[in-house]
ZAMARPA-811393 format. One record per residue (C-alpha): x, y, z. Coordinates in steps of 0.05 Angstrom, whole numbers, padded with zeros to 5 digits, always signed. Last residue first. Layout:
XYZ;...
// end
This chain:
+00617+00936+00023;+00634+01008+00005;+00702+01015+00052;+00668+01074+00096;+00590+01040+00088;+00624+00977+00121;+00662+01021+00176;+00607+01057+00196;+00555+00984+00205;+00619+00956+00240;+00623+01016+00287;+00546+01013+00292;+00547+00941+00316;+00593+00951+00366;+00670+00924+00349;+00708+00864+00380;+00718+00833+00316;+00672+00771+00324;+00624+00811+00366;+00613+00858+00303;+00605+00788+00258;+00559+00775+00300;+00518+00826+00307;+00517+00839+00228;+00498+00771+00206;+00527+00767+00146;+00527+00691+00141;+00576+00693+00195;+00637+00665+00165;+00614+00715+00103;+00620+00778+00153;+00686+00751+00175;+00718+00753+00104;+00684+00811+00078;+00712+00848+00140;+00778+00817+00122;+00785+00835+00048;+00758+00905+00065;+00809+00916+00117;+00863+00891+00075;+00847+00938+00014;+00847+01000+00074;+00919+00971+00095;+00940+00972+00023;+00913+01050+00013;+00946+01073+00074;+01009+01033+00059;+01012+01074-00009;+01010+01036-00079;+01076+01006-00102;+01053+00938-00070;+01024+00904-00131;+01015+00838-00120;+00947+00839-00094;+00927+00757-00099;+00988+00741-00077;+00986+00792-00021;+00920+00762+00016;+00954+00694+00018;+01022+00712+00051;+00970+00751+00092;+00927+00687+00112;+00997+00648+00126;+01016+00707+00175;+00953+00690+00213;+00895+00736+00223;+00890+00739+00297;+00820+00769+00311;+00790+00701+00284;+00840+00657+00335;+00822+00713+00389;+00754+00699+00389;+00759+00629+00379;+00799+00627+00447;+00755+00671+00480;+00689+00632+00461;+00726+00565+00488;+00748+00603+00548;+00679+00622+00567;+00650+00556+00565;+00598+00540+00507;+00518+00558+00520;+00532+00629+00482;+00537+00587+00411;+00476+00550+00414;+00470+00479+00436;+00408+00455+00409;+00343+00432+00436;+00334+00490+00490;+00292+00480+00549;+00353+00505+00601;+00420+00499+00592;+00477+00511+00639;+00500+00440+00642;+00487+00428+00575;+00545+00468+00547;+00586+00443+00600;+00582+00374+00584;+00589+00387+00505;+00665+00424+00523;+00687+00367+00577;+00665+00312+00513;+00706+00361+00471;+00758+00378+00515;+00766+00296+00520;+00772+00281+00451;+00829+00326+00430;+00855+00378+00495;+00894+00422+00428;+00833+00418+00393;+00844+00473+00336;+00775+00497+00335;+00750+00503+00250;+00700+00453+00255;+00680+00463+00321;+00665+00534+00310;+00619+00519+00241;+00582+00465+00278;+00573+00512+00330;+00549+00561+00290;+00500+00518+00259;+00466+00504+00324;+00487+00433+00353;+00444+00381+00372;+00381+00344+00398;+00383+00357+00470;+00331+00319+00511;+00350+00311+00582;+00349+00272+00637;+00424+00291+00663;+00455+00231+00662;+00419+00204+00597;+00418+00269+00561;+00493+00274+00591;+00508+00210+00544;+00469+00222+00482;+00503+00295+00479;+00571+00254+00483;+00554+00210+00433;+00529+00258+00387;+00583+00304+00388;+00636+00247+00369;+00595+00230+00312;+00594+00302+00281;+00668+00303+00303;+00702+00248+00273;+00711+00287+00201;+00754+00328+00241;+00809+00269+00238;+00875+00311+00242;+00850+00367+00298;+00828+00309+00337;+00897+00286+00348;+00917+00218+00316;+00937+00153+00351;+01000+00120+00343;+01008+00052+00346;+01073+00020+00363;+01077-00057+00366;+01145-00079+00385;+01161-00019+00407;+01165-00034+00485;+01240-00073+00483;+01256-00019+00432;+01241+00038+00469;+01263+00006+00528;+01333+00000+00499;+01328+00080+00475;+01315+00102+00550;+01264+00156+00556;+01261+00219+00583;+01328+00233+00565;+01315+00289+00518;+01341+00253+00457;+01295+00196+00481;+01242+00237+00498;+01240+00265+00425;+01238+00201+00392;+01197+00173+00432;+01142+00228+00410;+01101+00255+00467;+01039+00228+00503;+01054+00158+00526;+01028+00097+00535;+01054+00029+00547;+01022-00041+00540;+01059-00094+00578;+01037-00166+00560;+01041-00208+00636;+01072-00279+00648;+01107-00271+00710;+01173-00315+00736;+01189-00299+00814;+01263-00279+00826;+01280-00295+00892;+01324-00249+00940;+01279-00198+00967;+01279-00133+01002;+01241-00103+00943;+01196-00152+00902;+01236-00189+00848;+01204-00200+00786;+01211-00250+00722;+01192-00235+00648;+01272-00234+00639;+01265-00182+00583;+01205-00144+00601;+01230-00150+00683;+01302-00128+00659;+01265-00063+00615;+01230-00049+00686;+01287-00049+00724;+01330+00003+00677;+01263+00045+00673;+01273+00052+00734;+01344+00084+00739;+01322+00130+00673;+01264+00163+00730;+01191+00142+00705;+01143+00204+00665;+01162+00162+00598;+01124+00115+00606;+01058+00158+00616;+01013+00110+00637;+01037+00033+00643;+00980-00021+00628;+00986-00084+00649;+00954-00146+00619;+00934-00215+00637;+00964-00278+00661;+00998-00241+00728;+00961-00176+00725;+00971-00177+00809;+01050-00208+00806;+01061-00144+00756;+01022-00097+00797;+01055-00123+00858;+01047-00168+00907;+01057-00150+00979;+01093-00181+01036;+01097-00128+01087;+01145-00067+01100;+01132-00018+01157;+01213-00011+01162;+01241-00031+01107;+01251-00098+01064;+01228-00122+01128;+01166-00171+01087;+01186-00174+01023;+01153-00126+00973;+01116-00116+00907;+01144-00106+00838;+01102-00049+00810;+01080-00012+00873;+01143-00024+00906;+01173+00018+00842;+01119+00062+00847;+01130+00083+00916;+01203+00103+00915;+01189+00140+00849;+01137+00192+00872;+01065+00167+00844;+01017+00196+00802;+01064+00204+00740;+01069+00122+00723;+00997+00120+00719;+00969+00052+00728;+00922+00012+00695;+00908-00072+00712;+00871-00112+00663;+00869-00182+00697;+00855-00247+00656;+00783-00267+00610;+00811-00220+00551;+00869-00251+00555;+00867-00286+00491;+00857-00214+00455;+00809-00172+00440;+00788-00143+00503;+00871-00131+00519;+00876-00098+00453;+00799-00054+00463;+00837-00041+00530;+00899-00012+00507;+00857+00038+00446;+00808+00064+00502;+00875+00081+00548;+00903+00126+00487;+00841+00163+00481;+00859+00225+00437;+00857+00267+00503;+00934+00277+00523;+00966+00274+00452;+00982+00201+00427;+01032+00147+00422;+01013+00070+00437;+01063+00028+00466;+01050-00041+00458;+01092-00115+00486;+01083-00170+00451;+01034-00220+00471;+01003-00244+00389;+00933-00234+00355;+00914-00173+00386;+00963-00128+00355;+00926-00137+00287;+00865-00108+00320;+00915-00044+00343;+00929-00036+00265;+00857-00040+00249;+00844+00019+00292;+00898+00061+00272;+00880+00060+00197;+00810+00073+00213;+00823+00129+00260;+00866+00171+00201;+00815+00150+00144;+00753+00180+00183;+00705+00141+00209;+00706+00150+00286;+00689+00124+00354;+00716+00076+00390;+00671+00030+00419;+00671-00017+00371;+00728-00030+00389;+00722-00053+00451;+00724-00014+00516;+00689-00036+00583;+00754-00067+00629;+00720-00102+00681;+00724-00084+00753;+00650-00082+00751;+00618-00132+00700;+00552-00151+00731;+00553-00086+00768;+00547-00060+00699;+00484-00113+00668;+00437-00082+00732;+00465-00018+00712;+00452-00026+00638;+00383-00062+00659;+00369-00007+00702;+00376+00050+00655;+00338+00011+00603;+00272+00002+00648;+00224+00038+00613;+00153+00031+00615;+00106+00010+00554;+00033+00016+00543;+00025-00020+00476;-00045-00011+00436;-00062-00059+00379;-00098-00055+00317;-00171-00067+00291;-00186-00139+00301;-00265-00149+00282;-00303-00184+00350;-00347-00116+00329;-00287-00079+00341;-00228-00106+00371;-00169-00071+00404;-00099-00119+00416;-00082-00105+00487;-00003-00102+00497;+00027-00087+00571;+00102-00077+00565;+00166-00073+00604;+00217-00042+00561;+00292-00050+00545;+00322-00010+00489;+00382-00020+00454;+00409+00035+00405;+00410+00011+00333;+00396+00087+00300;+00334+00067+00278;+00314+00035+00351;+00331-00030+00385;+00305-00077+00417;+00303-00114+00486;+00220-00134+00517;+00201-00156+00591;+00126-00182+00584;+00090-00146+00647;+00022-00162+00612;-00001-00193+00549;-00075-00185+00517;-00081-00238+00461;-00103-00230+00384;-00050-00283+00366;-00020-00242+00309;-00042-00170+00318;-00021-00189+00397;+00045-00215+00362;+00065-00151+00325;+00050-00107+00383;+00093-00155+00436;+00142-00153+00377;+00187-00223+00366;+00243-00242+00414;+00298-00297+00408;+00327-00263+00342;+00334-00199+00368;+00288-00144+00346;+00297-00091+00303;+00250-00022+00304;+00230+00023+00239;+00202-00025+00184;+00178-00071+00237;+00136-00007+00257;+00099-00005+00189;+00112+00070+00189;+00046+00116+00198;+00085+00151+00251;+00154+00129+00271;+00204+00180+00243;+00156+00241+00236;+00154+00222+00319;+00222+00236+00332;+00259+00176+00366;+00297+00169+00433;+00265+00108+00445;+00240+00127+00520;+00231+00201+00493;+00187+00183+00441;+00151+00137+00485;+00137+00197+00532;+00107+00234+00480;+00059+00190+00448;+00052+00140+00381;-00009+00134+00353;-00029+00102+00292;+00037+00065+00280;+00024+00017+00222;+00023-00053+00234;-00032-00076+00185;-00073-00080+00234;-00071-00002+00260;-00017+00007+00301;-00011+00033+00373;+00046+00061+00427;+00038+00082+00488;+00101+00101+00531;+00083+00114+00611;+00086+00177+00643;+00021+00214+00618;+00027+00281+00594;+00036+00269+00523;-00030+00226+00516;-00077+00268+00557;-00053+00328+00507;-00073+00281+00441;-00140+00268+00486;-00150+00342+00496;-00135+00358+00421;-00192+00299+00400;-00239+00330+00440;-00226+00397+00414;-00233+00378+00351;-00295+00338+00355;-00334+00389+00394;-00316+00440+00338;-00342+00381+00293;-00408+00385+00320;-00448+00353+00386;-00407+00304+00405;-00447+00265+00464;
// end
């Protein structure tokens, strides 16, 4: 029996607690469809906060495909307890969800009051249920490339074009901007989408193997040799990609640009030419321009392979990507790693913003998988969770000034009659300011910043009267 309202609150605190700690997702509304309750565990399960779900009509918040209606919305409906009823949806930021729920609509006097969902998840094992399903299968669209910036855009609908027609790609890029994501979204959009997608690195292998590798062999073409398809014979039909072009001896490339132009092969030791029906999508990571005056790259294969070039920008060019970018990958090692980071501190927004990205996409996603690696409880990724030679390398680019900043600094003080002691105090001042500002004049951090103590920066700042 409640006795008083102390009694009442801390009654209705230890069922709130009972409700976080249990390991399933529950989930009610009131019968109107408004979310009443709405525990910890299901908030992790949807990946949702709860100020985005509570006292929300929850049709309002989740979407549901068109063969399936809300276990919640139809035990208001029909008034009927469900069990083990297998439910797909998706959440407000259109992530798919799979749950298997038990729904009890909750009566009072025979009068329908709401409904109460106790939900389990079983979304990892539908996507690996659904990824054995596809294994060997080529799993970029798109859609799956990330970014909305002008520069991605552009490049993006150009590969779609490509997807209408079989001539032969190359695709230009820095190492990292996701090259091989742009070759299968073509060969996933295209008519042989339901053919062979075969990768292979032209580096990896010494010359002598990759040409067997690529054409096949006859039986005693040498000693040990066997009849053996190649990669060509193997993505008969389909596609094959070629990694790092370029990265082939000039002798090879010779072969290869007669098996684009004669689309027939010859294995090694053979004397048959068999006819293959494969669109060639080539990749490197340096201008063609530049590797053909260096000889990396033969200018007829160029041309042969150029049909379709697409060239795909380096992060540092499309910066608006990165907010989106960053919360991919932290939604991906939350998943691997079962945990719930939210995002980036402010000053690692700012860093990223102004980090020149030389390693593109994939130092970021190598960058956020650190971070979290050596975190603990925290939400966000601060600052001191990034790798070591990230933090070096911005602290050096910030101790740097570059020559473009000083060009800058002496328009706007034109007047260099005055003594160098007097200019180099000016430039001090300018720079401090500069550094404090970056760091919302955080003293500690700006000290860090310029490899000073705090008291050094603290003398120095009373010395130039900022």
């Amino acid at each position: 029996m409640i006795k008083s309202q102390t009694d009442l609150y801390y009654l209705t605190r230890m069922y709130e607690r009972i409700l976080d700690e249990v390991d399933v997702g529950i989930h009610a509304v009131d019968e109107t469809g408004k979310t009443i309750i709405y525990n910890k565990k299901m908030m992790q399960m949807e990946s949702m906060d709860i100020h985005d779900v509570i006292d929300k009509n929850l049709l309002d918040v989740f979407m549901f495909k068109d063969d399936q209606s809300s276990t919640l919305v139809k035990a208001l409906q029909e008034g009927k307890i469900t069990t083990n009823v297998k439910q797909t949806y998706f959440n407000n930021k259109g992530h798919e969800i799979t749950t298997i729920n038990n729904t009890i609509p909750i009566y009072t006097d025979e009068k329908l009051e709401g409904a109460v969902e106790i939900a389990n998840d079983v979304t990892k094992l539908e996507r690996l249920i659904k990824g054995n399903m596809n294994k060997g299968a080529t799993k970029y669209t798109f859609d799956k490339i990330i970014g909305v910036s002008p520069a991605i855009k552009e490049v993006i609908e150009a590969a779609k074009r490509a997807t209408r027609t079989s001539s032969y790609v190359l695709i230009v890029g820095d190492t990292g901007t996701g090259k091989e994501l742009f070759a299968q979204s073509i060969h996933n959009g295209s008519a042989r989408l339901s053919a062979p997608f075969i990768s292979q690195n032209c580096a990896a292998l010494p010359d002598n193997l990759i040409e067997s590798l690529l054409f096949g062999t006859k039986r005693g073409a040498f000693t040990g040799a066997v009849d053996t398809p190649g990669l060509f014979e193997q993505a008969n039909g389909g596609t094959l990609l070629l990694d790092e072009i370029n990265s082939l001896n000039l002798n090879l490339q010779a072969k290869l640009l007669r098996v684009l132009q004669e689309k027939t092969i010859r294995r090694i030791g053979d004397t048959k030419d068999t006819p293959v029906d494969v669109r060639v999508i080539a990749n490197m990571n340096e201008d063609p321009i530049d590797a053909i005056a260096h000889q990396r790259l033969r200018k007829d294969l160029y041309y042969r392979l150029g049909v379709v070039t697409i060239f795909v920008p380096p992060l540092k060019d499309r910066k608006e990507d990165i907010p989106l970018l960053v919360e991919n990958f932290i939604e991906k090692y939350n998943e691997r790693f079962q945990m719930n980071v939210k995002g980036l501190s402010e000053e690692v927004k700012s860093s990223f913003l102004e980090y020149d990205w030389h390693g593109n996409v994939r130092e970021l996603e190598h960058i956020i998988e650190a971070a979290m690696n050596i975190m603990m409880d925290e939400e966000y990724i601060m600052y001191s969770h990034l790798p070591y030679q990230y933090r070096s390398k911005m602290q050096l680019k910030e101790r740097l000034m570059p020559l473009s900043t000083v060009d800058t600094f002496m328009k706007g003080n034109s007047d260099i009659t005055v003594p160098l002691k007097n200019q180099m105090e000016l430039f001090e001042k300018t720079y401090i300011e500069h550094v404090l500002s970056k760091h919302d004049f955080n003293i500690s951090r700006a000290a860090r910043s310029l490899g000073l103590s705090r008291q050094s920066l603290q003398y120095r700042m009373k010395k130039l009267g900022i």
